[in-house]
C-alpha positions in Angstrom: 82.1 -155.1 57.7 80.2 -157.0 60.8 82.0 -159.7 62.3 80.3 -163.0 63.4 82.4 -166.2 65.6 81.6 -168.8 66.1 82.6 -172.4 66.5 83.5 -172.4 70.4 82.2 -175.4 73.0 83.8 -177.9 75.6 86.8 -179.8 74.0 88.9 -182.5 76.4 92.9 -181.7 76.1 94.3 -182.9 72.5 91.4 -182.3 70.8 90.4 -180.5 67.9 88.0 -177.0 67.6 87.4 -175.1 63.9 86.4 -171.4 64.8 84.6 -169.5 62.1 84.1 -165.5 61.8 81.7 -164.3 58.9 81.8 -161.6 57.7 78.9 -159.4 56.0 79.7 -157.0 53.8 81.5 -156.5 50.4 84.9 -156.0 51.1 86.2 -158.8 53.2 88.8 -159.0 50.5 90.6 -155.7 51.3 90.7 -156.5 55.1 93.6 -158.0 57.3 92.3 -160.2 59.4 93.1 -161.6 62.8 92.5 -163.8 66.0 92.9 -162.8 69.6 92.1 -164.5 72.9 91.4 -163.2 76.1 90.9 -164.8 79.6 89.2 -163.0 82.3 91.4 -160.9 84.3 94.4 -160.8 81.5 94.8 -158.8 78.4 93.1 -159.9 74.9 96.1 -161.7 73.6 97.2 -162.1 69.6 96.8 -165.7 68.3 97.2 -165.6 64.4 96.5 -163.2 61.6 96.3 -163.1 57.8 96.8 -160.8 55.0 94.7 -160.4 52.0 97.3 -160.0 49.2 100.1 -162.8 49.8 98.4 -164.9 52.4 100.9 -164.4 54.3 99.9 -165.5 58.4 101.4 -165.1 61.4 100.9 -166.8 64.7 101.7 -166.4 68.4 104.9 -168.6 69.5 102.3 -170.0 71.6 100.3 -171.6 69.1 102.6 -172.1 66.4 102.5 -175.5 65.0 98.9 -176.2 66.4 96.5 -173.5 65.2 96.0 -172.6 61.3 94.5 -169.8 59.9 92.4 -169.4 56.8 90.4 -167.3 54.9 87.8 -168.0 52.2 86.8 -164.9 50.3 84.5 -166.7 48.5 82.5 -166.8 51.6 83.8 -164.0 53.6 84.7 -165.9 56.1 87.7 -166.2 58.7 88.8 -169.7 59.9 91.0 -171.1 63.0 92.0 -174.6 63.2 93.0 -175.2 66.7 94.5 -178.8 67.4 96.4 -180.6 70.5 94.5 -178.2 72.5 95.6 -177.8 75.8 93.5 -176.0 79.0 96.2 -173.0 78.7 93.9 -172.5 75.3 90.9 -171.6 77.0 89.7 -168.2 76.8 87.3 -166.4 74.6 88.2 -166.3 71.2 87.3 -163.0 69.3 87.9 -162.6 65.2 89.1 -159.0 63.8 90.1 -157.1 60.9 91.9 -154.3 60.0 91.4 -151.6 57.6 94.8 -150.0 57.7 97.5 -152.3 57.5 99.3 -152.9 54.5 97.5 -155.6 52.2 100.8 -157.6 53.1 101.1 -157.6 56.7 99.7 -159.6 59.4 100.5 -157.8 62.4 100.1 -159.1 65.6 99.4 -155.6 67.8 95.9 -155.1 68.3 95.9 -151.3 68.2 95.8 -152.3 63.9 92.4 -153.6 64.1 89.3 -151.5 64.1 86.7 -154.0 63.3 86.1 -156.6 66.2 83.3 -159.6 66.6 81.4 -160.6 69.8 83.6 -163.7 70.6 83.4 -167.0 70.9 84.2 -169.5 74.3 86.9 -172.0 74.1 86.7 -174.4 77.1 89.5 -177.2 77.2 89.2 -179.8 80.0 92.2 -181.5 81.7 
């Protein structure tokens, strides 16, 4: 699986941004899959993740109530609703899946995904 993002631009504070990560590839169905973030100068942070069995997600306290996560298999594609964005949101957004967790996890520690896409910038003005 090749990951794709995309969806990032300029956005003012409260606003709204819809990533996308496609995927090519067969078996986007079996993966876990997962946002991060990562500004320069800090560590690529977790943002949100969901499995492939239960749809169960799981999301960053930091995001919680703002971002949504979606899949559509369909499509192989990975989706992240970001509203009420604020500039502590800004960073580059990168989608990932993993291989190895359990169908019904969504973990949250990076070292679980193997597949990673190019990224995508997320800029919120004040």
């Amino acid at each position: 699986v090749q990951l794709q993002a995309s969806g990032g631009g300029l956005v003012q504070a409260g606003g709204s941004l819809r990533l996308s990560c496609a995927a090519s590839g067969r078996t986007f169905n079996t993966y876990v899959m997962g946002w991060f973030r990562q500004v320069p100068g800090k560590e690529r942070e977790f943002v949100a993740s969901i499995t492939y069995d239960n749809g169960r997600v799981n999301y960053a306290d930091s995001v919680k109530g703002r971002f949504t996560i979606s899949r559509e298999d369909a499509k192989n594609t990975l989706y992240l609703q970001m509203n009420s964005l604020t500039p502590a949101d800004t960073a580059v957004y990168y989608c990932a899946a993993s291989s190895t967790a359990a169908s019904y996890e969504a973990p949250s520690e990076m070292g679980w995904y193997n597949l990673w896409g190019q990224g995508t910038q997320v800029t919120v003005s004040s």
